[in-house]
C-alpha angles and dihedrals in degrees: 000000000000112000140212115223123200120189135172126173125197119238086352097148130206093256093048085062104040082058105049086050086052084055106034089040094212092159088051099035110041107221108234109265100010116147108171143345130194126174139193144179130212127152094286100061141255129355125191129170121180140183106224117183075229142352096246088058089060087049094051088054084041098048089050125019110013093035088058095043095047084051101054091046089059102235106174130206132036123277125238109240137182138181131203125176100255109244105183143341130220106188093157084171092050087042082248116134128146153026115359099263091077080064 
């Protein structure tokens, strides 16, 4: 079942992340059940929410590539995360709109 991912990380900055996407190449190399992925700063840090076909996709890439490139970057401290099961989309601009199964 297609999941929801919340993350916020604490003091994560805008140049931290442009980094560890320079190392990991997601935008090059396509992690395995990944949906959709949105970020945004504010003072407070870093906020990600994503759109995994499971939890357990996102922890293999974590596990692998991202882990090790957000590693080398230095990021400290932990992030936030939260998972809910995803119930519907409405993307009028990407033609998506309804129940989970048009994911």
């Amino acid at each position: 079942m297609a999941s929801l991912m919340f993350m916020n990380w604490p003091g994560a900055t805008r140049e931290q992340y442009n980094a560890v996407k320079d190392i990991a190449q997601w935008d090059k190399r396509e992690p395995e059940g990944v949906k959709l992925h949105l970020v945004g700063f504010d003072d407070d840090g870093m906020h990600v929410s994503d759109v995994w076909e499971s939890p357990d996709h996102f922890d293999r890439w974590m596990n692998s590539d991202l882990g090790a490139a957000i590693q080398q970057v230095g990021i400290e401290g932990q992030p936030d995360v939260r998972w809910v099961p995803l119930a519907g989309v409405c993307a009028p601009a990407l033609g998506q709109e309804g129940e989970v199964e048009t994911i």
